[in-house]
mmCIF file of the protein (N, C-alpha, C, O) and its ligand, coordinates in Angstrom:
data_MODEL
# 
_entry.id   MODEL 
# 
loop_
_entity.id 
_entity.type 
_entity.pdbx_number_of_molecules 
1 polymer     1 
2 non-polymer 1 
# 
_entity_poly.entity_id                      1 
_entity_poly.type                           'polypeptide(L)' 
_entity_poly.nstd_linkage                   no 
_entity_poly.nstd_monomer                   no 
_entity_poly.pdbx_seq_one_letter_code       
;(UNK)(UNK)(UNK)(UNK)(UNK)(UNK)(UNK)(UNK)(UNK)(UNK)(UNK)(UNK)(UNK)(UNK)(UNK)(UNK)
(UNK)(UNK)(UNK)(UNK)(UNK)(UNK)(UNK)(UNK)(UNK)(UNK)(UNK)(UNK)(UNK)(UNK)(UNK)(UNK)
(UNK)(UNK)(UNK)(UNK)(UNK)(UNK)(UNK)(UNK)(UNK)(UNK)(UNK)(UNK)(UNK)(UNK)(UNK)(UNK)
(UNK)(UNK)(UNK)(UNK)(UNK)(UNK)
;
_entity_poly.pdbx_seq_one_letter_code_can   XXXXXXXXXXXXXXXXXXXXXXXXXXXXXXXXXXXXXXXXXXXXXXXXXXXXXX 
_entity_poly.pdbx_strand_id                 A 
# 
loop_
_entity_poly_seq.entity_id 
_entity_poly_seq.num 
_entity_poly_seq.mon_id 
_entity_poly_seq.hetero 
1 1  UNK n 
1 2  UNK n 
1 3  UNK n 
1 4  UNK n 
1 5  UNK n 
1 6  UNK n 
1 7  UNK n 
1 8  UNK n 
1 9  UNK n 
1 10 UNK n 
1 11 UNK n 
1 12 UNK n 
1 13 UNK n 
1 14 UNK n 
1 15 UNK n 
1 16 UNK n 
1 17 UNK n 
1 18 UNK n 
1 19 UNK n 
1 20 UNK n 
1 21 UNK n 
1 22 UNK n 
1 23 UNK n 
1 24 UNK n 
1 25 UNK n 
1 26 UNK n 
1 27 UNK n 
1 28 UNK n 
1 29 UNK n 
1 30 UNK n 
1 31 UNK n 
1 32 UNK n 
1 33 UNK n 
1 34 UNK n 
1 35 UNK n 
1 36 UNK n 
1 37 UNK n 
1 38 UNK n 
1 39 UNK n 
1 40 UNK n 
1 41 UNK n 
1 42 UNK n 
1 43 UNK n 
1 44 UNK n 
1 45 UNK n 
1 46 UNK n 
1 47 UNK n 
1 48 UNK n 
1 49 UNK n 
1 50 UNK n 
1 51 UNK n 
1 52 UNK n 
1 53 UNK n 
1 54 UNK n 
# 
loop_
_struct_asym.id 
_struct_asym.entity_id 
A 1 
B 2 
# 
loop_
_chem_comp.id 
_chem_comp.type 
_chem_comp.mon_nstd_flag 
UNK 'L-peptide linking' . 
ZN  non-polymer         . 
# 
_pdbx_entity_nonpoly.entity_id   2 
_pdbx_entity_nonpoly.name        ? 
_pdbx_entity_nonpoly.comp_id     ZN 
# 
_pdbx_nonpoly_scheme.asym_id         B 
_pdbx_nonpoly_scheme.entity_id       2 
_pdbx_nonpoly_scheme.mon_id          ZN 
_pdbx_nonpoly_scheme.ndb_seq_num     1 
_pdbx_nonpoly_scheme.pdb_seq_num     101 
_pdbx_nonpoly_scheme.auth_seq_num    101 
_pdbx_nonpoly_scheme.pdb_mon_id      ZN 
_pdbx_nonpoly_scheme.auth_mon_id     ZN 
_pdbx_nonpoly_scheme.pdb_strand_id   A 
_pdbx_nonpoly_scheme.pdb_ins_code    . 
# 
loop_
_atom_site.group_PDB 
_atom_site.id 
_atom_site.type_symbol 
_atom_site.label_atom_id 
_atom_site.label_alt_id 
_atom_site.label_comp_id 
_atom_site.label_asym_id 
_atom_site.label_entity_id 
_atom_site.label_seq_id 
_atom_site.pdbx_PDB_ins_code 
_atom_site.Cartn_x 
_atom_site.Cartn_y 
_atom_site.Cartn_z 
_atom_site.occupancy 
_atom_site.B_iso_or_equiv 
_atom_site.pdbx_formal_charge 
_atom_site.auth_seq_id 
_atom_site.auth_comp_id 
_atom_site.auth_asym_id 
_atom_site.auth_atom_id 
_atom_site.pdbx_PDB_model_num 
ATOM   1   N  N  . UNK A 1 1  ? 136.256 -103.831 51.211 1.00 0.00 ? 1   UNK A N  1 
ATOM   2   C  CA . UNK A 1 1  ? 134.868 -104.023 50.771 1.00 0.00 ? 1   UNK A CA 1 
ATOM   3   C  C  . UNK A 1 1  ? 134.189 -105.089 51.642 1.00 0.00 ? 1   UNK A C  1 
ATOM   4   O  O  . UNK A 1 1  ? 134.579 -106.256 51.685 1.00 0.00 ? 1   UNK A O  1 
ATOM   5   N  N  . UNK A 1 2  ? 133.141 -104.605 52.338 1.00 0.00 ? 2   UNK A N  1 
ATOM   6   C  CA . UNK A 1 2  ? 132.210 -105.181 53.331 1.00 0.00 ? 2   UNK A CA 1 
ATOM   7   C  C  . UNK A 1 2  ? 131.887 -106.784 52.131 1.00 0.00 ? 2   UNK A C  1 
ATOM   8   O  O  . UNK A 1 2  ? 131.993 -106.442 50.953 1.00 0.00 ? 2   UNK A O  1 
ATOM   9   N  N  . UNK A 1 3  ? 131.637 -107.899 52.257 1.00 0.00 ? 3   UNK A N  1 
ATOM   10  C  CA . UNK A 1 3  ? 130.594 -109.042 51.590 1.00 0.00 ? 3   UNK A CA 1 
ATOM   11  C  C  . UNK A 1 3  ? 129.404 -109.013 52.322 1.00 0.00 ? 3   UNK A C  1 
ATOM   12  O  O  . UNK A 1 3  ? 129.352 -109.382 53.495 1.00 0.00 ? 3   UNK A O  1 
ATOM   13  N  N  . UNK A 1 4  ? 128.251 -108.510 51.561 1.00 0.00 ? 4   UNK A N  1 
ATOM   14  C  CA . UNK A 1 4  ? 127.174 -108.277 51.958 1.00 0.00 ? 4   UNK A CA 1 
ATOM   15  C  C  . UNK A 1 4  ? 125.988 -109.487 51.348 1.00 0.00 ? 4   UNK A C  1 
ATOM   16  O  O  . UNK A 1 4  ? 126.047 -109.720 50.140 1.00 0.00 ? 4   UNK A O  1 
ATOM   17  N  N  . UNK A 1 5  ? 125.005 -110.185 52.127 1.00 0.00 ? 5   UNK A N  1 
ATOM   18  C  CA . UNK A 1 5  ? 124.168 -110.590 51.646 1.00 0.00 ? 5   UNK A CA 1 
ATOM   19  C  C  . UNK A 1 5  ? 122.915 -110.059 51.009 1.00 0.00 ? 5   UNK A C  1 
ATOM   20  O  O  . UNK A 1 5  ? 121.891 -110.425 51.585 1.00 0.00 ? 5   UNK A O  1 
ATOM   21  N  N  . UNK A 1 6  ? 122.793 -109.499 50.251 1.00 0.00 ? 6   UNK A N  1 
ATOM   22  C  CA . UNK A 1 6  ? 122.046 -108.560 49.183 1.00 0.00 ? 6   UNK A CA 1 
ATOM   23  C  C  . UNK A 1 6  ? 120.336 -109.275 49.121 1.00 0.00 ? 6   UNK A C  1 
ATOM   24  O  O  . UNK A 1 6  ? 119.247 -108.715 48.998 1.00 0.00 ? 6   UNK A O  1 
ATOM   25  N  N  . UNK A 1 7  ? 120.701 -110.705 49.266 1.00 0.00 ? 7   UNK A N  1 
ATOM   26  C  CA . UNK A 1 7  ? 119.253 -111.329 48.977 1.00 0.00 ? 7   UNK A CA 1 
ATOM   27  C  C  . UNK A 1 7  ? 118.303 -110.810 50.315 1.00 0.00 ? 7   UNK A C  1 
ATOM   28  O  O  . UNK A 1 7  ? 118.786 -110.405 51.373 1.00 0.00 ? 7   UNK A O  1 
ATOM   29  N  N  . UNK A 1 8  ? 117.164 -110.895 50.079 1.00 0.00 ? 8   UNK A N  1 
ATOM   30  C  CA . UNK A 1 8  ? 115.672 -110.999 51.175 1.00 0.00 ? 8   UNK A CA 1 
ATOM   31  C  C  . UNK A 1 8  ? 116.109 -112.682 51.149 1.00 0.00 ? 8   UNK A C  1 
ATOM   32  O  O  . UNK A 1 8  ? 114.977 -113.131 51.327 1.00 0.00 ? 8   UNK A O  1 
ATOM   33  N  N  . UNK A 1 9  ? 116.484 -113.202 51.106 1.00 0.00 ? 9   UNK A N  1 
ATOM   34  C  CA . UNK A 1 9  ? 115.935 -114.379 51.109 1.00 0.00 ? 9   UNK A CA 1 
ATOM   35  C  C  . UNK A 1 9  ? 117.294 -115.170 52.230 1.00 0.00 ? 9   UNK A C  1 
ATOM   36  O  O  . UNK A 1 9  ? 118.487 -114.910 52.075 1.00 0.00 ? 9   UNK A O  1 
ATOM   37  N  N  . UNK A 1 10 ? 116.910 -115.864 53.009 1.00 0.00 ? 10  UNK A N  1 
ATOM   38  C  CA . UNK A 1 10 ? 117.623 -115.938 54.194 1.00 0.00 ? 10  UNK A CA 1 
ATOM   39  C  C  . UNK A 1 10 ? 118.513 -117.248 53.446 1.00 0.00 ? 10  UNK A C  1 
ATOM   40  O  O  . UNK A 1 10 ? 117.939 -117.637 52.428 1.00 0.00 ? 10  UNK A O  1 
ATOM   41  N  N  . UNK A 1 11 ? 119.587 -117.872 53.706 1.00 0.00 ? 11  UNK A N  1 
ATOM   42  C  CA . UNK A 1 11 ? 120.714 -118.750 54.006 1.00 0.00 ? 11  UNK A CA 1 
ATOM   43  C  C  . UNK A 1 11 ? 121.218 -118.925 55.388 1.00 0.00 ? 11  UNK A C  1 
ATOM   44  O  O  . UNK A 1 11 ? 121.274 -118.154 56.346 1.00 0.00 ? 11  UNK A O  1 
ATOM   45  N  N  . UNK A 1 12 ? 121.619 -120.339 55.194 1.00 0.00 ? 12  UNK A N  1 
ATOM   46  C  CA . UNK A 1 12 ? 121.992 -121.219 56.292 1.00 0.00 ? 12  UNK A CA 1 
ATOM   47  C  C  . UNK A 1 12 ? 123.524 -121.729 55.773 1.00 0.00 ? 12  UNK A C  1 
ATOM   48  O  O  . UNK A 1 12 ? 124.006 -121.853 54.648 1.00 0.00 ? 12  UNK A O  1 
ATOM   49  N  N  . UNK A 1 13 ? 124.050 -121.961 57.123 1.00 0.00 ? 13  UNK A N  1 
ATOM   50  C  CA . UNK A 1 13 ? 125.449 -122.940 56.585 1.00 0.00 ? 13  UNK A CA 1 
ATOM   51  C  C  . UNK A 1 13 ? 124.950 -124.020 57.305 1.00 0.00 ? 13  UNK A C  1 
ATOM   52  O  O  . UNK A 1 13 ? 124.152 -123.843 58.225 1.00 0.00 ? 13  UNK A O  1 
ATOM   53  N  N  . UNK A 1 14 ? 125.293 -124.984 57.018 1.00 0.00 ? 14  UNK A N  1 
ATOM   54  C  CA . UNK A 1 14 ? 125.513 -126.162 57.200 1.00 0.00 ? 14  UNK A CA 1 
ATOM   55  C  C  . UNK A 1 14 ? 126.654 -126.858 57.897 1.00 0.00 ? 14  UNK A C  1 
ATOM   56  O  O  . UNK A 1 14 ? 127.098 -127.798 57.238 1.00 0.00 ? 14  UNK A O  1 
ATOM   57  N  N  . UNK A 1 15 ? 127.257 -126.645 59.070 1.00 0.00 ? 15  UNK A N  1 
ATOM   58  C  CA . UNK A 1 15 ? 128.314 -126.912 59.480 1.00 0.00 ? 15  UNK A CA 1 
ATOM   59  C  C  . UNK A 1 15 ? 128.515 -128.385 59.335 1.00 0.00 ? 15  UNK A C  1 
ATOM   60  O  O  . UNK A 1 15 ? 127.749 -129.342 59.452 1.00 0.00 ? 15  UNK A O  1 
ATOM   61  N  N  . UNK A 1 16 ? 130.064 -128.248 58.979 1.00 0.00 ? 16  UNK A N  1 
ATOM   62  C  CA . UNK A 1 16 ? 130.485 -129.842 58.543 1.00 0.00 ? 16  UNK A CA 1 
ATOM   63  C  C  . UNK A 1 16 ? 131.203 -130.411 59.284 1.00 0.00 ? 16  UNK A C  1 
ATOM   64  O  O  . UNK A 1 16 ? 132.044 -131.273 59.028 1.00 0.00 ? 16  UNK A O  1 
ATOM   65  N  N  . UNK A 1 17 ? 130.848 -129.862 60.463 1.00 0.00 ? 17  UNK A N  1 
ATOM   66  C  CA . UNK A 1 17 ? 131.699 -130.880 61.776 1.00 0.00 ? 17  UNK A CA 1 
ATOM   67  C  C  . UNK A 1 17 ? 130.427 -131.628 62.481 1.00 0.00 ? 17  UNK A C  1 
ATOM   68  O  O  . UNK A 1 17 ? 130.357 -132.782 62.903 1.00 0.00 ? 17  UNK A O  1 
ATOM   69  N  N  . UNK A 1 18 ? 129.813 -130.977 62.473 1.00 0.00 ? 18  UNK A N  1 
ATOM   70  C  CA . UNK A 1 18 ? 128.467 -131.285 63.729 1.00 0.00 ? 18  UNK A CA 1 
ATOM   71  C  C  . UNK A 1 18 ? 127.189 -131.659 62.789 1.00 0.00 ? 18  UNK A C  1 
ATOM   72  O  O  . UNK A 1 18 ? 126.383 -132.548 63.063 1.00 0.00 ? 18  UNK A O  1 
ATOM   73  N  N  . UNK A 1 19 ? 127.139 -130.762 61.541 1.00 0.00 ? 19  UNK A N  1 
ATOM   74  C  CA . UNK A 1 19 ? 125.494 -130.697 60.693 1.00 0.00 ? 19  UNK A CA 1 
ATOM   75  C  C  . UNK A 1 19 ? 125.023 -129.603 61.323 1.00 0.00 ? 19  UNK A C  1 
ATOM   76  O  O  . UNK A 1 19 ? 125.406 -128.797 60.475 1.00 0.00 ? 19  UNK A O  1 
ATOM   77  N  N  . UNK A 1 20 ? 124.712 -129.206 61.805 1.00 0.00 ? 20  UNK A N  1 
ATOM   78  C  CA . UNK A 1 20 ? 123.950 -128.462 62.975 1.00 0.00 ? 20  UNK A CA 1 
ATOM   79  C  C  . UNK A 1 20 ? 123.546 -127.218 61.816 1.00 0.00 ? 20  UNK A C  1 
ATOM   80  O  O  . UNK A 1 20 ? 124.506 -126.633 61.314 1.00 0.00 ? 20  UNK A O  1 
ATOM   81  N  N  . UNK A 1 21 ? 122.444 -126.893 61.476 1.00 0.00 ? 21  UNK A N  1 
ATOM   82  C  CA . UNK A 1 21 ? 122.228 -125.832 60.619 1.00 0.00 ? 21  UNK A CA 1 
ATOM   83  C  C  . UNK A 1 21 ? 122.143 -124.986 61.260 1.00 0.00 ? 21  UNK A C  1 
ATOM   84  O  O  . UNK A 1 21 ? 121.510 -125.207 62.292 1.00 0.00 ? 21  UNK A O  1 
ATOM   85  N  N  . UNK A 1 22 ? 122.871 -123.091 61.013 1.00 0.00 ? 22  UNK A N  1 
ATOM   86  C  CA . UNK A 1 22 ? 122.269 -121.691 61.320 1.00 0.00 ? 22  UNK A CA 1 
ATOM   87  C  C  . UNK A 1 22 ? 122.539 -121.047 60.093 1.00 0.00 ? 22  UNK A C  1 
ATOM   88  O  O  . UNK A 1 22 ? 123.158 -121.368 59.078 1.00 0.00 ? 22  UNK A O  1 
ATOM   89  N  N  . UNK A 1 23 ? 121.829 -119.928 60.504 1.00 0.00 ? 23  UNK A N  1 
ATOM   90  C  CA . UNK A 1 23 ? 121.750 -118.795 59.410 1.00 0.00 ? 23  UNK A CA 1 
ATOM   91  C  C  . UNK A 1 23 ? 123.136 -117.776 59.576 1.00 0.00 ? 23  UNK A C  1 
ATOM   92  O  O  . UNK A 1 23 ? 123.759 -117.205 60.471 1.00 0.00 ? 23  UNK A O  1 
ATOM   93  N  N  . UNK A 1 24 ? 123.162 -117.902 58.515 1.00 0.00 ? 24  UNK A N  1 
ATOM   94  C  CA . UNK A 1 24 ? 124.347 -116.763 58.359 1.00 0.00 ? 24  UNK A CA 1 
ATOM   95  C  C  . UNK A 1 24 ? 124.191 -115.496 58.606 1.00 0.00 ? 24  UNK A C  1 
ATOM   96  O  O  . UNK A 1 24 ? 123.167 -114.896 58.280 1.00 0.00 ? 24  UNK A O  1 
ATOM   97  N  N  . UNK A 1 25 ? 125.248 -114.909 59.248 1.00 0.00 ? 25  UNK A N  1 
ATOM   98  C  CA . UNK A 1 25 ? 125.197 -113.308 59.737 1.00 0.00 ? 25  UNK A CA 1 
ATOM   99  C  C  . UNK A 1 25 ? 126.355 -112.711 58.564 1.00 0.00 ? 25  UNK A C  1 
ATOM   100 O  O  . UNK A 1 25 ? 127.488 -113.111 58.295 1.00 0.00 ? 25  UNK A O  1 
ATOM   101 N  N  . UNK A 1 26 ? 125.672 -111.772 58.102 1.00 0.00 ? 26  UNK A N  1 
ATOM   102 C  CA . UNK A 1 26 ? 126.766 -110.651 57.262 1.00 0.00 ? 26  UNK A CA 1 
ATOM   103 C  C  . UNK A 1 26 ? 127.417 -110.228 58.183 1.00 0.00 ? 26  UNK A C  1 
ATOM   104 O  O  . UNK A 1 26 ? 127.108 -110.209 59.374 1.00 0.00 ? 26  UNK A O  1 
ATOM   105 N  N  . UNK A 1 27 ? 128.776 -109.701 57.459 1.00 0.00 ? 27  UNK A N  1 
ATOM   106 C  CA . UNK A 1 27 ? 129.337 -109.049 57.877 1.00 0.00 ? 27  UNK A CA 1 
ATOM   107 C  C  . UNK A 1 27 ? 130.220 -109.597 59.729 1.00 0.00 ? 27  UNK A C  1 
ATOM   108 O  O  . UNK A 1 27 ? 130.865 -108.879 60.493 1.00 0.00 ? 27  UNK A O  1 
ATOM   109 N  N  . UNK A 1 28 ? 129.882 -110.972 59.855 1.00 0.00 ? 28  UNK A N  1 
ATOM   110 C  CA . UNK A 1 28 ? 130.364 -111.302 60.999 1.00 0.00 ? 28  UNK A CA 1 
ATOM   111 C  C  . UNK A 1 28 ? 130.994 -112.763 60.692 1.00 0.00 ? 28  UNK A C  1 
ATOM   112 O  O  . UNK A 1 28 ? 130.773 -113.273 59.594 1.00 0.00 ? 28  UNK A O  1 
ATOM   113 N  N  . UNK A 1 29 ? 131.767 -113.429 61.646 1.00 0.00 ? 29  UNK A N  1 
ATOM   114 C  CA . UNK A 1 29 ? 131.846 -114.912 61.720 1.00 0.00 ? 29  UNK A CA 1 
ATOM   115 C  C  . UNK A 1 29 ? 131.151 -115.273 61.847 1.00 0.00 ? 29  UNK A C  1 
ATOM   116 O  O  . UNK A 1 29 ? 130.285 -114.740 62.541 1.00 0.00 ? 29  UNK A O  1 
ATOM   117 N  N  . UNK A 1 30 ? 130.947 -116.775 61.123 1.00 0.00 ? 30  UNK A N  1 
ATOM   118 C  CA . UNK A 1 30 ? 129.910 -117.408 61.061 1.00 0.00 ? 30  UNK A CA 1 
ATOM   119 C  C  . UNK A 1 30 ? 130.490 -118.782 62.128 1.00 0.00 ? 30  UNK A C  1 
ATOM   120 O  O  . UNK A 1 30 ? 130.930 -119.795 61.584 1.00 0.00 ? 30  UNK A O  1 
ATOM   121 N  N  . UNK A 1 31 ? 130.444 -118.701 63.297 1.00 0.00 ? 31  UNK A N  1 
ATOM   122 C  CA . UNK A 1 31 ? 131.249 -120.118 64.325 1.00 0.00 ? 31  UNK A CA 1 
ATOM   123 C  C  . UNK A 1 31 ? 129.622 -120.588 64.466 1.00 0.00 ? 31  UNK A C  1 
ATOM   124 O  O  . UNK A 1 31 ? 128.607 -119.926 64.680 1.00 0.00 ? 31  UNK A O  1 
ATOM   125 N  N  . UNK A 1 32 ? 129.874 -122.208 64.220 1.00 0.00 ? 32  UNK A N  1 
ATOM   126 C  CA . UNK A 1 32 ? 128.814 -122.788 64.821 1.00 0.00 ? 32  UNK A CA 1 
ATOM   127 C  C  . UNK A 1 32 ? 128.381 -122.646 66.110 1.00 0.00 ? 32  UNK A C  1 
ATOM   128 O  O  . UNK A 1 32 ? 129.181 -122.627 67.046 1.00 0.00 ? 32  UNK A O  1 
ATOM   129 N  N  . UNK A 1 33 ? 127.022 -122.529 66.280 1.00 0.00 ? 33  UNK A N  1 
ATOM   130 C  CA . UNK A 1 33 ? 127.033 -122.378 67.884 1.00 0.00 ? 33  UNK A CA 1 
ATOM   131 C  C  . UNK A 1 33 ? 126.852 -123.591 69.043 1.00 0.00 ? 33  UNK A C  1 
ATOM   132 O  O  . UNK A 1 33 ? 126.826 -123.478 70.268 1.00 0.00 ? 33  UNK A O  1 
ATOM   133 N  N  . UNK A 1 34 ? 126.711 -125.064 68.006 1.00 0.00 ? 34  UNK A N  1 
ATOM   134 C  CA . UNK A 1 34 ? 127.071 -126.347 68.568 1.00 0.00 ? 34  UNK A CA 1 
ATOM   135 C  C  . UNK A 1 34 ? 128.516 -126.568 68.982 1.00 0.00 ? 34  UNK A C  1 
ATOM   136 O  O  . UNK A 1 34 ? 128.940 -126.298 70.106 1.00 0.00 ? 34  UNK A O  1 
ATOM   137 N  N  . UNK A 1 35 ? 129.282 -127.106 67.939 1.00 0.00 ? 35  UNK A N  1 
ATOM   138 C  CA . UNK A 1 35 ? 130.372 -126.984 68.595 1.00 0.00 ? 35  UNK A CA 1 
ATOM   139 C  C  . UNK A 1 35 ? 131.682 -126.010 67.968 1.00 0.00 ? 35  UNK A C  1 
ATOM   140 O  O  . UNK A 1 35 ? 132.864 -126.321 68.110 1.00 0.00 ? 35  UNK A O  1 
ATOM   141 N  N  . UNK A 1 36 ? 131.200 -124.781 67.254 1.00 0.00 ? 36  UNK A N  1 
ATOM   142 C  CA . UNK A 1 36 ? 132.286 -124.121 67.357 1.00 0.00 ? 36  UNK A CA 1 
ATOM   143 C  C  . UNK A 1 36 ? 133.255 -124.240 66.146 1.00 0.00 ? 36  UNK A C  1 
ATOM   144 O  O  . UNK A 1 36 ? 134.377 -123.773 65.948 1.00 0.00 ? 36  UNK A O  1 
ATOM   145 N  N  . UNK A 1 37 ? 132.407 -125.052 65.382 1.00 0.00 ? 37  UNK A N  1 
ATOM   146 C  CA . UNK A 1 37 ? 133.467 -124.899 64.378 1.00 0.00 ? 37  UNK A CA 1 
ATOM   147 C  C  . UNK A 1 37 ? 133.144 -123.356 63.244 1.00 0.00 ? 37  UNK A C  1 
ATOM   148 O  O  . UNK A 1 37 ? 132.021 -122.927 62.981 1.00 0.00 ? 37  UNK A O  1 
ATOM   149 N  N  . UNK A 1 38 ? 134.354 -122.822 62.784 1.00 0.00 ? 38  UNK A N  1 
ATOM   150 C  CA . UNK A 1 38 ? 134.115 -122.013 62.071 1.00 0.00 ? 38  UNK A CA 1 
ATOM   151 C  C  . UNK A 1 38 ? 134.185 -121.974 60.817 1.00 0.00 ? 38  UNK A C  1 
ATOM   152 O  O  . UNK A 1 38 ? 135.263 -121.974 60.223 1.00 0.00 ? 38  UNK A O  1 
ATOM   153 N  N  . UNK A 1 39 ? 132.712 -121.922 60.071 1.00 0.00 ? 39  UNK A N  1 
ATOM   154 C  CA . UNK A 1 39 ? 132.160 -122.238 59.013 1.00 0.00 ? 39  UNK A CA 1 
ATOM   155 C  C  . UNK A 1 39 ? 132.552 -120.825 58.357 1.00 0.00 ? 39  UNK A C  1 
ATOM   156 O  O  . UNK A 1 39 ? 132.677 -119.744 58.933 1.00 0.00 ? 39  UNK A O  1 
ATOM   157 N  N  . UNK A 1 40 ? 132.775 -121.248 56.460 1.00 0.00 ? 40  UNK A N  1 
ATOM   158 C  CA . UNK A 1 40 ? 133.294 -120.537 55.810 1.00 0.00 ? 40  UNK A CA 1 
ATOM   159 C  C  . UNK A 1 40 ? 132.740 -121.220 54.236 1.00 0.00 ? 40  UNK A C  1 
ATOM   160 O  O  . UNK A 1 40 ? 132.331 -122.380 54.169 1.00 0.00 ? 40  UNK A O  1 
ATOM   161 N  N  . UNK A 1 41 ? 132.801 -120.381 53.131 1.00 0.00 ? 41  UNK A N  1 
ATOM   162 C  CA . UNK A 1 41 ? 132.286 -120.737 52.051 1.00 0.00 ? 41  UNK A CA 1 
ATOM   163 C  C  . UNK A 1 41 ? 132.704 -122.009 52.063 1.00 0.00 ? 41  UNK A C  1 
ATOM   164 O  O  . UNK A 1 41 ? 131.925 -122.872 51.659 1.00 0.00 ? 41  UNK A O  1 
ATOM   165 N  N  . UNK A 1 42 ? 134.145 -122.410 52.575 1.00 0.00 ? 42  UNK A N  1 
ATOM   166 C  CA . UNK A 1 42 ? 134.661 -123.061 51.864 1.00 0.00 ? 42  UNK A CA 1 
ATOM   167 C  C  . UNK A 1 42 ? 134.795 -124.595 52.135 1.00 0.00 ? 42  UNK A C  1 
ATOM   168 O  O  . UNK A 1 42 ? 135.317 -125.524 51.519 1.00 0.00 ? 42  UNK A O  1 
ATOM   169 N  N  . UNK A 1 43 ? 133.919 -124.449 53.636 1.00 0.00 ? 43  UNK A N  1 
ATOM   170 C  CA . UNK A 1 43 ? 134.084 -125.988 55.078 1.00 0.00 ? 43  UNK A CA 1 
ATOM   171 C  C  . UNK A 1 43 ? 132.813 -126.111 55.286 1.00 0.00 ? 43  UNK A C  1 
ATOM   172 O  O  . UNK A 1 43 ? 132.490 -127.140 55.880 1.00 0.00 ? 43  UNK A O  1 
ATOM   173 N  N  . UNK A 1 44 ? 131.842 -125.274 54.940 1.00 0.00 ? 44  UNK A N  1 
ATOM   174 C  CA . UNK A 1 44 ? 130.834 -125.749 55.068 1.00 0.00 ? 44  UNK A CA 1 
ATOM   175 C  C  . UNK A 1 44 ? 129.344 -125.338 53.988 1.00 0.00 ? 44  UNK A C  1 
ATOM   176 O  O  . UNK A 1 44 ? 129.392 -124.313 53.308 1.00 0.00 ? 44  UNK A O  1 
ATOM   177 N  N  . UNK A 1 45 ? 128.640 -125.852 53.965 1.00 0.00 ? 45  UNK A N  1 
ATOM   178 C  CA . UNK A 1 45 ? 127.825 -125.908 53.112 1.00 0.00 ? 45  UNK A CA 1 
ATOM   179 C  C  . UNK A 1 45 ? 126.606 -124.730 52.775 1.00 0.00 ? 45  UNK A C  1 
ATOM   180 O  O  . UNK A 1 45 ? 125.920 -124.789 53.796 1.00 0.00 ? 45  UNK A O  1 
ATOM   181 N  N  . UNK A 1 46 ? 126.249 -124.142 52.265 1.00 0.00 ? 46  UNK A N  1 
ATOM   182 C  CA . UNK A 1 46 ? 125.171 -122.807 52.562 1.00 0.00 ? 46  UNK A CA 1 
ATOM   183 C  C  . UNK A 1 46 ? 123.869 -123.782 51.869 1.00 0.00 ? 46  UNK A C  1 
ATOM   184 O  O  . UNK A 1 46 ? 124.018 -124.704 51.067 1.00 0.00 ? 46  UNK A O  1 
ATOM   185 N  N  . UNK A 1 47 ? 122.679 -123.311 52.397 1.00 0.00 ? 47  UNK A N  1 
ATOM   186 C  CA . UNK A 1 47 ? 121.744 -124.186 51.876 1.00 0.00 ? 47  UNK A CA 1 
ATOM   187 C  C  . UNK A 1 47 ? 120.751 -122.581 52.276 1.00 0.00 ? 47  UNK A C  1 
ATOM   188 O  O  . UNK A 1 47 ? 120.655 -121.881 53.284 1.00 0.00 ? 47  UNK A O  1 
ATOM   189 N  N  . UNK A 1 48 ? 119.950 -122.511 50.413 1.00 0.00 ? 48  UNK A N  1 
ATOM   190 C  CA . UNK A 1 48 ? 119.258 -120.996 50.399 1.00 0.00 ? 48  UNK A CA 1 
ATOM   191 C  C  . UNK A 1 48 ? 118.404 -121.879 50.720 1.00 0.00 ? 48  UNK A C  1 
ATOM   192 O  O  . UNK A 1 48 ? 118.380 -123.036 50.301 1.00 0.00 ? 48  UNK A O  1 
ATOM   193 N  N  . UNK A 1 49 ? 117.211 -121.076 51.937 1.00 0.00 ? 49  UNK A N  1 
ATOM   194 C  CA . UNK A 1 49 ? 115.844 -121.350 52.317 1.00 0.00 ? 49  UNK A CA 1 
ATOM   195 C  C  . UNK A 1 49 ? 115.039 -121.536 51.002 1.00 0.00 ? 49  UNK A C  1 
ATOM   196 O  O  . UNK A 1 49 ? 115.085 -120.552 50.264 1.00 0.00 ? 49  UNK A O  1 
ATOM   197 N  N  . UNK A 1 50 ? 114.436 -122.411 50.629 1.00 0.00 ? 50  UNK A N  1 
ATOM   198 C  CA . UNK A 1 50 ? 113.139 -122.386 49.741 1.00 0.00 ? 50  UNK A CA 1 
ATOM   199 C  C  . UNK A 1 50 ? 111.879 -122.392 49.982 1.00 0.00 ? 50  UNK A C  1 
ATOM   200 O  O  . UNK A 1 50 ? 111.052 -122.754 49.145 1.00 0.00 ? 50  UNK A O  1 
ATOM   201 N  N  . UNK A 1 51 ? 111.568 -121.966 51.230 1.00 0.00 ? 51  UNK A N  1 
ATOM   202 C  CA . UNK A 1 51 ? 110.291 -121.576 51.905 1.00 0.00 ? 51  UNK A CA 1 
ATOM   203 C  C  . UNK A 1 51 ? 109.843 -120.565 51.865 1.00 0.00 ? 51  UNK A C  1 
ATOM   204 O  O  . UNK A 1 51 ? 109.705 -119.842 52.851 1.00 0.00 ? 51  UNK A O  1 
ATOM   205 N  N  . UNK A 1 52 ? 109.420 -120.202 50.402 1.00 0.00 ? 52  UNK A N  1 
ATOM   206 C  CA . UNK A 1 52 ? 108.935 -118.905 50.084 1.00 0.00 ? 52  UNK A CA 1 
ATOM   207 C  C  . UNK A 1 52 ? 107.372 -119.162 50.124 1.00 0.00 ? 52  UNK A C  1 
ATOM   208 O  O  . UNK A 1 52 ? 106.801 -119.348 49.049 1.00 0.00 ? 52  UNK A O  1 
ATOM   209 N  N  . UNK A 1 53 ? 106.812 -119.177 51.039 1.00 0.00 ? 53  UNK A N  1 
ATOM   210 C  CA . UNK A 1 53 ? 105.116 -119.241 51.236 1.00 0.00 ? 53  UNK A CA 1 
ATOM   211 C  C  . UNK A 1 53 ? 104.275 -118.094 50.697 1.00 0.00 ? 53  UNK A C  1 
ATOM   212 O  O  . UNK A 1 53 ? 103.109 -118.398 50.448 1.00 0.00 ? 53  UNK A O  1 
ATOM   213 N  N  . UNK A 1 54 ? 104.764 -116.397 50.387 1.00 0.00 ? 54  UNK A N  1 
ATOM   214 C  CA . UNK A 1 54 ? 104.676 -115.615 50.274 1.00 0.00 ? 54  UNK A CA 1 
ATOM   215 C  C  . UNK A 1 54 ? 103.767 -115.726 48.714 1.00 0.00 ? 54  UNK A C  1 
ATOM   216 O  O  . UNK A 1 54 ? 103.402 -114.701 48.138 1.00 0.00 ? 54  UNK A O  1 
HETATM 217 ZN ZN . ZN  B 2 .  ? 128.991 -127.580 64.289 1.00 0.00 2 101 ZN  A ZN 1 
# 
């Protein structure tokens, strides 16, 4: 079973080696693209966008 992000609403991890925020990709690794660490529910932090201007 694929883990799919179901929301419209975008998420970020928070990598906890560097800080360095990106958005999470379904369905792929999530490696920081600073330095590489590979972020997981469980090492790094998800922070849901609340910039719903809409
Ligand atoms: Zn990092």
């Amino acid at each position: 079973m694929v883990e799919e992000i179901a929301d419209n609403a975008p998420r970020s991890y928070r990598c906890n080696r560097c800080g360095h925020i990106f958005a999470i990709k379904a369905g792929s690794d999530n490696t920081c693209p600073v330095c590489g660490f590979n972020c997981d529910l469980h090492f790094c932090k998800i922070l849901e966008a609340s910039d719903e201007g809409y």
